[in-house]
C-alpha positions as CSV (number, residue, x, y, z in Angstrom):
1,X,-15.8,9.0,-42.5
2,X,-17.3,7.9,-39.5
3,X,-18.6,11.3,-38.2
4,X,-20.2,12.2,-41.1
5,X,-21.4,8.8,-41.3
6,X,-22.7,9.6,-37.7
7,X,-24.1,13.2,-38.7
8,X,-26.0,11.7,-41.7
9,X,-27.1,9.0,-39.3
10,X,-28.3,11.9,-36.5
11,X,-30.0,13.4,-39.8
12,X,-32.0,10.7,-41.1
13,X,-33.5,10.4,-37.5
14,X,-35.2,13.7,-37.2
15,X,-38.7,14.5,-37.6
16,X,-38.0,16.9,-40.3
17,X,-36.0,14.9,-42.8
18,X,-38.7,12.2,-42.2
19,X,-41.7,14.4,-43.2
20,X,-39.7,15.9,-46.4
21,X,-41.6,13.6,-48.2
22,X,-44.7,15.2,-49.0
23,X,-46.1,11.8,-48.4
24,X,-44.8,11.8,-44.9
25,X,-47.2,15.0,-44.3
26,X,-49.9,12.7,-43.4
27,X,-48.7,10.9,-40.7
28,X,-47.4,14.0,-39.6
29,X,-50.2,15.9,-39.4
30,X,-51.6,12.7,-37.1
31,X,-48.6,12.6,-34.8
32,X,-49.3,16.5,-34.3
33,X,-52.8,15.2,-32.7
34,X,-51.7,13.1,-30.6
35,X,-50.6,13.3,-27.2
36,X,-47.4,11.4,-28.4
37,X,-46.5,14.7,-29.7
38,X,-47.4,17.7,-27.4
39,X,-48.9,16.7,-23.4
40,X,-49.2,18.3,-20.6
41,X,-46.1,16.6,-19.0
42,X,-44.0,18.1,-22.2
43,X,-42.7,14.0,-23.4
44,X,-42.3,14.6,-26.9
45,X,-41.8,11.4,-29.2
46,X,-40.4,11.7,-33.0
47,X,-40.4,10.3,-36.0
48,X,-37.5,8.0,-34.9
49,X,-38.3,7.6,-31.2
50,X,-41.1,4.9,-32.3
51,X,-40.1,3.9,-35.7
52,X,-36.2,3.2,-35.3
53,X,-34.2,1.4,-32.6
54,X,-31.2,2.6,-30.5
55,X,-29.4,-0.1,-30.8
56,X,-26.8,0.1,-33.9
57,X,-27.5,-3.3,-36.0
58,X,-31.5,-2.9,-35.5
59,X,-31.3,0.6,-36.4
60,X,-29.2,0.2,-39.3
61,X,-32.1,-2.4,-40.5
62,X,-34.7,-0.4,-39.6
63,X,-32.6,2.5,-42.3
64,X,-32.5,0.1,-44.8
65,X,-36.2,-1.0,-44.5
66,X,-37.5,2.8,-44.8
67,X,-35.7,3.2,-48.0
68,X,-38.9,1.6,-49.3
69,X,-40.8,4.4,-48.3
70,X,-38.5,6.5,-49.8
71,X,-38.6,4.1,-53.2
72,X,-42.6,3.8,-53.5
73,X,-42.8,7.7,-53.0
74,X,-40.2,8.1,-56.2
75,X,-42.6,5.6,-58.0
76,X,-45.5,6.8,-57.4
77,X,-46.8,3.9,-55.4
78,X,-47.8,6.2,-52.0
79,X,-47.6,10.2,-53.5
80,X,-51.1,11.2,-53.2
81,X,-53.2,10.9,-50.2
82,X,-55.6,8.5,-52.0
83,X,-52.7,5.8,-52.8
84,X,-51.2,6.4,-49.3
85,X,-54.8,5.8,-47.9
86,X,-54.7,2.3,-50.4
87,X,-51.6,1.2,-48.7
88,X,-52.0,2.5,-45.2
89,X,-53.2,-0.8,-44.0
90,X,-49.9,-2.9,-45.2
91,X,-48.0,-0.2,-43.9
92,X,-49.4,0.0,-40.3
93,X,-49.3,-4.0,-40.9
94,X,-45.5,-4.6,-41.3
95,X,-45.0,-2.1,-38.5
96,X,-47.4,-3.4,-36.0
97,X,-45.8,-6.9,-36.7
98,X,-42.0,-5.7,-36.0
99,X,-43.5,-4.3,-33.1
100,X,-44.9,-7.2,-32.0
101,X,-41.5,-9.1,-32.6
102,X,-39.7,-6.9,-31.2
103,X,-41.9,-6.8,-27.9
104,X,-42.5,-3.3,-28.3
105,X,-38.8,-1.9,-28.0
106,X,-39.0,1.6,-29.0
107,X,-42.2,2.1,-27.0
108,X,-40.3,0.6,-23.7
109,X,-37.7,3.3,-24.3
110,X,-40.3,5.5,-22.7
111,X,-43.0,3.0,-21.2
112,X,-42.0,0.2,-18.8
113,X,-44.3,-1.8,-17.0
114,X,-41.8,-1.6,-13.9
115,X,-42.2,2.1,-13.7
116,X,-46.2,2.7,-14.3
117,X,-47.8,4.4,-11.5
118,X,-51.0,2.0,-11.9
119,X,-52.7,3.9,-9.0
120,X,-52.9,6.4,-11.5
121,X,-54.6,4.7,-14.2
122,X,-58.5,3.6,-14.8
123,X,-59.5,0.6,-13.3
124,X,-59.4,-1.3,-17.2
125,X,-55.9,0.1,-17.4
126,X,-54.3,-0.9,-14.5
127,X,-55.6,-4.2,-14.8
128,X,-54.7,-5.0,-18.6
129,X,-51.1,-3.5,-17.4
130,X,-50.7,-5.3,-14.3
131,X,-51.5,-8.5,-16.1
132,X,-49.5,-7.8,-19.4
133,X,-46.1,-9.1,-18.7
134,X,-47.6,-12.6,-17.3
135,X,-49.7,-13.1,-20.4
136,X,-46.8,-11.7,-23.1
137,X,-48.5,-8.9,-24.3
138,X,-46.8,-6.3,-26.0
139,X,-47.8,-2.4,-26.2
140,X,-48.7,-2.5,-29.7
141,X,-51.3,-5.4,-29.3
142,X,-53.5,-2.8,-27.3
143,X,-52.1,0.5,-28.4
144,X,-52.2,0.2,-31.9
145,X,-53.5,3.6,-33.8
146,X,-52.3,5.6,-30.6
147,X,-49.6,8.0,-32.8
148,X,-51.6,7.7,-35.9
149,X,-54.8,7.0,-37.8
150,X,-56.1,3.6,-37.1
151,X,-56.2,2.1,-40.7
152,X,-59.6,-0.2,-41.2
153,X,-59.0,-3.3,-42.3
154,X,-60.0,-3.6,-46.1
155,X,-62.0,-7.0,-46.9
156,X,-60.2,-9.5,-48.5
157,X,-61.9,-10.1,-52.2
158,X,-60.2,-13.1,-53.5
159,X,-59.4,-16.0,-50.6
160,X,-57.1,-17.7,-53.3
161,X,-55.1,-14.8,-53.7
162,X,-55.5,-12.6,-50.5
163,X,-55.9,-9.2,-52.8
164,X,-58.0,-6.6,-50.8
165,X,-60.0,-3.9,-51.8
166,X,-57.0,-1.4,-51.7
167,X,-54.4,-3.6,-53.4
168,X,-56.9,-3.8,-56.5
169,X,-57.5,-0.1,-56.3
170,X,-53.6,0.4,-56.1
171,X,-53.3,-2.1,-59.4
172,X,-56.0,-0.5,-61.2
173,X,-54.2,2.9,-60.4
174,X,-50.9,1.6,-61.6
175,X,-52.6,0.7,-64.8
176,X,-53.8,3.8,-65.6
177,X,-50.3,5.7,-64.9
């Protein structure tokens, strides 16, 4: 039990099971743009490398929270590109936010302050990173649209409720269906 529970584990980490969705084929094909996915230095970062932790209890969480992309593609919530494009903001949201509580983890598996070559960088650069750790920041305050689109943020409509543009073109969607 537990080594398939370990193969199936190893699976569900890999770039391609990720992007079986179809819906998946969007972030994808921005990953593939990005120097997070092919560089001159050959550092190659997955699916799982930024979106799921090493650690077993966090990663196990992380599995369970992804089955709700897995869900909304089955209902119908993200399967087109225009209803993905509705929810991208929430999405990018809820994982900027655990990035942000989690200080950045899976970006410090591969970036650490400690071992920046800041000679290296611009001048901005190596003074936002010099000065990060002392003022808290995290990779993902700065960084955020670096493996994949940067969503805009849709205007909120209604105060009282908080529904955006997208939610109510999501609803109206759903209605239709």
């Amino acid at each position: 039990f537990a080594g398939l529970f370990n193969v199936g584990l190893a699976y569900t980490n890999t770039t391609e099971f990720c992007t079986s969705c179809h819906t998946m084929q969007i972030p994808f094909g921005e990953l593939k743009e990005r120097p997070h996915w092919q560089n001159p230095s050959g550092v190659h970062a997955g699916c799982a490398d930024c979106h799921v932790p090493k650690e077993f209890f966090p990663k196990m969480v992380a599995k369970i929270i992804a089955a709700k992309d897995v869900y909304h593609e089955i209902i119908g919530t993200i399967d087109t590109p225009e209803k993905y494009d509705a929810y991208r903001w929430k999405m990018a949201s809820r994982v900027w936010a655990k990035m942000e509580a989690t200080d950045s983890r899976e970006c410090r598996s591969c970036h650490d302050y400690a071992h920046m070559a800041l000679d290296a960088q611009d001048r901005s650069a190596r003074n936002r990173h010099s000065n990060a750790p002392d003022r808290g920041d995290t990779c993902i305050d700065c960084h955020k649209g670096v493996a994949h689109e940067l969503p805009e943020e849709p205007e909120v409509i209604d105060e009282g409720t908080a529904q955006t543009q997208a939610d109510m073109a999501a609803d109206a969607q759903a209605k239709k269906e």
